[in-house]
VEXDREN-2710 file (C-alpha; in Angstrom, 1 decimal):
% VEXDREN-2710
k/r/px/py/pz
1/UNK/10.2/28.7/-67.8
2/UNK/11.0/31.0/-65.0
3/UNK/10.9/30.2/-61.3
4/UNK/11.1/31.9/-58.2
5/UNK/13.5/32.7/-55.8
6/UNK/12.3/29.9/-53.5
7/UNK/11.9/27.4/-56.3
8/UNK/15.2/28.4/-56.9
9/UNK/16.5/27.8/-53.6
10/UNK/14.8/24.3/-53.7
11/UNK/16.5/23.7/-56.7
12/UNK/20.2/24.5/-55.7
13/UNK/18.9/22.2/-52.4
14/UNK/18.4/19.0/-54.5
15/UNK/21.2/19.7/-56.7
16/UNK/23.2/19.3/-53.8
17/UNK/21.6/17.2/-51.6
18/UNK/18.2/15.4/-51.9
19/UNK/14.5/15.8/-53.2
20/UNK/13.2/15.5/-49.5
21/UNK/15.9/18.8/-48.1
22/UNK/14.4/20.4/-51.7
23/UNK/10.9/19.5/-50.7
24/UNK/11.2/20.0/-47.0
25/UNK/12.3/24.0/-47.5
26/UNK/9.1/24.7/-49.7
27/UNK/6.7/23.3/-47.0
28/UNK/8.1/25.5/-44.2
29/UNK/8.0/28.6/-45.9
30/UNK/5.0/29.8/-43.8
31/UNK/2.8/30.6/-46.4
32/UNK/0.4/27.5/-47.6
33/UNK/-0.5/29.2/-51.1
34/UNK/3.3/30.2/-51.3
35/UNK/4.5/26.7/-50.6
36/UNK/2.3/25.2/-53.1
37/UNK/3.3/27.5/-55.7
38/UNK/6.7/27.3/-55.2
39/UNK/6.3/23.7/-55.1
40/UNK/4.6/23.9/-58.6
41/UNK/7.3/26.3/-60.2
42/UNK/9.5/23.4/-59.5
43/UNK/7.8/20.9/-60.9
44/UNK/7.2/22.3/-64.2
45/UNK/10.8/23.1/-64.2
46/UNK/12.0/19.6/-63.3
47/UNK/9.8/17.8/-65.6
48/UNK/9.8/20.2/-68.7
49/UNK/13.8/22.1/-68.8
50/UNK/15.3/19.0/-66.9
51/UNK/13.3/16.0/-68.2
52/UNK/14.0/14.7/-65.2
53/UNK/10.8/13.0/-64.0
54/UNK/12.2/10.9/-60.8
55/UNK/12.2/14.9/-58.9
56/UNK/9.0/15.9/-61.1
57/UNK/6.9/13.1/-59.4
58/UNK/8.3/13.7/-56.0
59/UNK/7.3/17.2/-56.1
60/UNK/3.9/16.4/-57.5
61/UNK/3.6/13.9/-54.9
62/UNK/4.5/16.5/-52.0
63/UNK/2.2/19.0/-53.4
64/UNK/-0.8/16.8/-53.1
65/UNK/0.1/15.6/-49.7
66/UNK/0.8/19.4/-48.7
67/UNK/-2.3/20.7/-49.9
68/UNK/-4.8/18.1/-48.6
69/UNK/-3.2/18.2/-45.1
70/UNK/-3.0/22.0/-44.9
71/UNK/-6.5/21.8/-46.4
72/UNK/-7.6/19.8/-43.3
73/UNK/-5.3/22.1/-41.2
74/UNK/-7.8/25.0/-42.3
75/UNK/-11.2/24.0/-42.4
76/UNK/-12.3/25.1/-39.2
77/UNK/-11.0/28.6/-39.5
78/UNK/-11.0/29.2/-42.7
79/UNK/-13.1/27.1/-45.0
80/UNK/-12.1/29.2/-48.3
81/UNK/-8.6/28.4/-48.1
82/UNK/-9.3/25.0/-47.3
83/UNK/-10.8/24.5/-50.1
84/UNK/-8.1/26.4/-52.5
85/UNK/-5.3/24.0/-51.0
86/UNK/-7.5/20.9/-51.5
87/UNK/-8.0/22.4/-55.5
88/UNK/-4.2/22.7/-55.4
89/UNK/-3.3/19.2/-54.6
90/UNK/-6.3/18.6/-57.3
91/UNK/-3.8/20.1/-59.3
92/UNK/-1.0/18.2/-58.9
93/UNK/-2.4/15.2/-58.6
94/UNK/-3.4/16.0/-62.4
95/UNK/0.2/17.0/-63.2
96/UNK/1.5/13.7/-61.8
97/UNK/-1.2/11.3/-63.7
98/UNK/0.0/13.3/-66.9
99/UNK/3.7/13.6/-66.6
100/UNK/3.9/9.6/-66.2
101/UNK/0.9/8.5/-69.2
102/UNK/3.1/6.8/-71.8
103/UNK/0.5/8.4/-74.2
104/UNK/2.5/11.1/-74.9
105/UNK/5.7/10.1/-75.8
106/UNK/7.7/13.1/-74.4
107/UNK/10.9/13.0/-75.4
108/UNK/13.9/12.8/-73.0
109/UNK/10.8/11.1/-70.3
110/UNK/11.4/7.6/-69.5
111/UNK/8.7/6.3/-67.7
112/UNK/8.7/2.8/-66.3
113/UNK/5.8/0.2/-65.0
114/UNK/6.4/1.9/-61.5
115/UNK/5.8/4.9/-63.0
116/UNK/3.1/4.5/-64.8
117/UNK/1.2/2.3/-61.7
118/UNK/2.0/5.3/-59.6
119/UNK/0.7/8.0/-62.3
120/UNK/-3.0/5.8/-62.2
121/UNK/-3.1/6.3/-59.0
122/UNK/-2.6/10.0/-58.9
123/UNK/-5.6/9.7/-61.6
124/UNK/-8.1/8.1/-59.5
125/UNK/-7.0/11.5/-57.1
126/UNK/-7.9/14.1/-59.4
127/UNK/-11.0/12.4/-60.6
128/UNK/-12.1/11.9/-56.6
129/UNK/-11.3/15.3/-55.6
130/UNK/-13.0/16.8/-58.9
131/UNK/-16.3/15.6/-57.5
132/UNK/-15.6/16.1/-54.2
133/UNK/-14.8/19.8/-54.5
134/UNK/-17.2/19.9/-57.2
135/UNK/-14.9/21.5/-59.7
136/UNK/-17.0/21.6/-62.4
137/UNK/-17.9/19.8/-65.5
138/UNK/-14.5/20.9/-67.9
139/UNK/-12.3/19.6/-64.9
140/UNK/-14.7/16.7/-64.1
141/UNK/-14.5/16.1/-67.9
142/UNK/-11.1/16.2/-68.0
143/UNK/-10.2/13.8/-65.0
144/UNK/-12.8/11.2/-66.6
145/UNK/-10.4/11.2/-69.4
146/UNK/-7.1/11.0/-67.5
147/UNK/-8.6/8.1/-65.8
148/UNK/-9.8/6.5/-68.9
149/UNK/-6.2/7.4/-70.9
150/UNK/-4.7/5.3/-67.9
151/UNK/-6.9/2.4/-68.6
152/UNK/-5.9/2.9/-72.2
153/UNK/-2.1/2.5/-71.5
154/UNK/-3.2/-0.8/-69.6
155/UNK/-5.0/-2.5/-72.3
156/UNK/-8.2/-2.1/-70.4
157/UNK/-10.3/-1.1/-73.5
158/UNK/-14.3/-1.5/-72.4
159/UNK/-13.2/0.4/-69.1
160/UNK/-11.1/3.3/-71.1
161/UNK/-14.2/3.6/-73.5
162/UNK/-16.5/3.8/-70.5
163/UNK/-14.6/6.5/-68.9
164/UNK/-14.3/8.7/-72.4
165/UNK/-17.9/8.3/-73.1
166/UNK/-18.2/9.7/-69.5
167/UNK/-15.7/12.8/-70.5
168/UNK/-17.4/13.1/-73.7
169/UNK/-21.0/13.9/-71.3
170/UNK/-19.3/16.5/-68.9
171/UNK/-17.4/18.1/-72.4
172/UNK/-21.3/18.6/-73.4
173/UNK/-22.3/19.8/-70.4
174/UNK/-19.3/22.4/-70.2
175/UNK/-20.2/23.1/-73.9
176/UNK/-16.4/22.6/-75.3
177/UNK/-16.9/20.6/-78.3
178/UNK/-13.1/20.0/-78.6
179/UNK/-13.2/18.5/-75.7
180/UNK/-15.9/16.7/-76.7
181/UNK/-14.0/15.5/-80.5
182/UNK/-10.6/15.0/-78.8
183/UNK/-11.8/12.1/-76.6
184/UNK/-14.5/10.5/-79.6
185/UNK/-10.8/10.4/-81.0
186/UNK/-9.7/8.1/-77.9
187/UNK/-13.1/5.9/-78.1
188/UNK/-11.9/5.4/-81.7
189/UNK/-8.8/4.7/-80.6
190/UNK/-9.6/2.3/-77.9
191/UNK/-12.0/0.3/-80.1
192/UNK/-9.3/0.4/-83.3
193/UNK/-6.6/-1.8/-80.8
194/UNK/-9.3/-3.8/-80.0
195/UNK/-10.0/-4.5/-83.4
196/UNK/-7.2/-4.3/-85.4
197/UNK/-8.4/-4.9/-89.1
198/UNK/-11.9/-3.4/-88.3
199/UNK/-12.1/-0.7/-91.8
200/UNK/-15.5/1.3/-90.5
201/UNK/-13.2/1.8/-87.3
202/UNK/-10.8/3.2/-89.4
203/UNK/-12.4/5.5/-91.6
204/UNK/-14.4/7.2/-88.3
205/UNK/-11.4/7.6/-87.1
206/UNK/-10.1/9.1/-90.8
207/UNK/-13.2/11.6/-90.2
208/UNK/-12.7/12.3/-87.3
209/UNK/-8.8/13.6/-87.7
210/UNK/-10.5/15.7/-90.9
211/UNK/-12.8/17.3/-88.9
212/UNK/-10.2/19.0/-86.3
213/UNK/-8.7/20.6/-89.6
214/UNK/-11.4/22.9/-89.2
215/UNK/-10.6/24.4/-86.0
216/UNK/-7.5/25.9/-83.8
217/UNK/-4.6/24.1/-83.1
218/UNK/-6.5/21.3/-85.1
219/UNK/-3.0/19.3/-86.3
220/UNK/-1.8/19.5/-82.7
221/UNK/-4.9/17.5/-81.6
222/UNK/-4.4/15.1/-84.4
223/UNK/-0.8/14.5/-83.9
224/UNK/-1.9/13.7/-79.9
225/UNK/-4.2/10.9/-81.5
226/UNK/-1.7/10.0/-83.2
227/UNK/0.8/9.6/-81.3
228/UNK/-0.8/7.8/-78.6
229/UNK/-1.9/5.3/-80.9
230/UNK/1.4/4.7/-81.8
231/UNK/2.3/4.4/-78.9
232/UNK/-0.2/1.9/-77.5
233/UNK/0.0/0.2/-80.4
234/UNK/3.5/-0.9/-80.3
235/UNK/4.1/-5.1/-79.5
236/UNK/7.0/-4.6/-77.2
237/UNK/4.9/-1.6/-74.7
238/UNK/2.6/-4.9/-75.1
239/UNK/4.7/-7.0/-74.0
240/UNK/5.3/-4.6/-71.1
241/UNK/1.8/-4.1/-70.0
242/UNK/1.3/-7.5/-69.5
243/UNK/3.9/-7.7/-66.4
244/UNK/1.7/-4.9/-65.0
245/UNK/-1.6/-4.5/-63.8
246/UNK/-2.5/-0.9/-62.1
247/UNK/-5.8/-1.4/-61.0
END
C-alpha cells in the first residue's frame, strides 16, 4: 500500500521520535482534506504493512479529533466542508472500532482489554455521527453492526442481537441483501453462544453459510462467520471478557 510523501514524512517522524511529532506534522499541513488524508495513508500503513496497532489507533484517534474540530472550525464559512471533515472523522472512528474487534483475528494484531474498551467506544462514534450527518442507510447499517459486533466480543448477546436486527433493517432499506445475510449470520451466531447445544440453531446457521455459496466472494463471508465464532467462542477470550466490561 502506497503512501504519500507526507505520510511518508510522518512515518520517518515516529520512527525516530514519537506518534504525537508524527501526528503533530500531518495536522499543520494547512490543508484540512490533506491532513486527514495523509493522516489516513498512515494508518492503513501502520495497521495493515506494520501490524503495528499501538500507532494505528493513535492515528485513528487524531483523525477523528482533527476532523470534528476542523469541522466546527468551518461551519460558519463553509458548511460543505464542515460536513466532509465531520464524515472524515466518521471514517476513522469506523477504522478504529474495526482494527481493535477481536472478531477478526488478524494475524500479527494483538489487541488487549484496553484495546478493545477503547475500539467500543470509537463504535458508539461512528454510529452517532452516521445519524447525525445522516449518512445513509448502508453506513447507518453498517455502524449498527459494528456496534452490535462490539457487544458480541463482550458477551452481551440480547444487545448484539438487537443491534444486528437493527443492521439487518437499514441493509433492507439500502437494498444490499449481503448485507442483509452477513449479519442474519451474526444473529445466528450470537444466539448459538448463547445456546450451545441448541441443533435448529445450528442447522440455520448450516443454511445460512450454504446460501452465500451462491454469490461473490461467498467463502470469504463464510470464513468471517467463522472465524469470529471461533473466536468468541474460545473459554480463555471468556475468561478475559469477564475482567472487562466496555459499556
Amino acid at each position: 500500500m502506497e503512501i504519500n510523501q507526507f505520510s511518508e514524512r510522518a512515518l520517518e517522524l515516529y520512527k525516530s521520535q514519537d506518534s504525537f511529532v508524527a501526528i503533530i506534522y500531518l495536522c499543520q499541513l494547512g490543508d484540512p482534506r490533506l491532513s486527514l488524508n495523509s493522516l489516513a495513508d498512515l494508518m492503513r500503513h501502520q495497521y495493515w504493512q506494520e501490524k503495528d496497532l499501538v500507532s494505528a489507533l493513535a492515528i485513528a484517534r487524531a483523525g477523528i479529533q482533527f476532523g470534528l474540530q476542523t469541522g466546527s472550525d468551518f461551519d460558519a464559512t463553509d458548511p460543505g466542508l464542515a460536513y466532509e471533515l465531520r464524515s472524515a472523522a466518521k471514517g476513522f472512528a469506523y477504522n478504529f472500532a474495526s482494527f481493535a474487534w477481536r472478531g477478526w483475528a488478524e494475524p500479527g494484531v494483538i489487541i488487549t482489554i484496553a484495546d478493545q474498551a477503547a475500539g467500543f467506544d470509537a463504535a458508539k462514534v461512528n454510529l452517532r455521527l452516521a445519524l447525525e450527518l445522516e449518512r445513509g442507510d448502508l453506513p447507518t447499517s453498517r455502524a449498527y453492526w459494528m456496534l452490535a459486533a462490539y457487544y458480541l466480543a463482550e458477551a452481551k448477546f440480547e444487545l448484539a442481537i438487537k443491534n444486528f436486527e437493527r443492521a439487518i433493517s437499514f441493509a433492507g432499506r439500502a437494498n444490499t441483501p449481503i448485507d442483509e445475510l452477513l449479519n442474519h449470520g451474526y444473529v445466528l451466531i450470537a444466539k448459538m453462544l448463547q445456546s450451545e447445544n441448541d441443533l435448529a440453531l445450528q442447522e440455520d446457521y448450516a443454511k445460512l453459510k450454504s446460501a452465500f455459496l451462491n454469490v461473490e466472494h461467498g467463502e470469504d463471508y463464510i470464513q468471517q462467520l467463522e472465524t469470529a465464532h471461533r473466536v468468541f467462542q474460545d473459554k480463555k477470550y471468556l475468561d478475559v471478557i469477564d475482567s472487562w466490561d466496555g459499556g
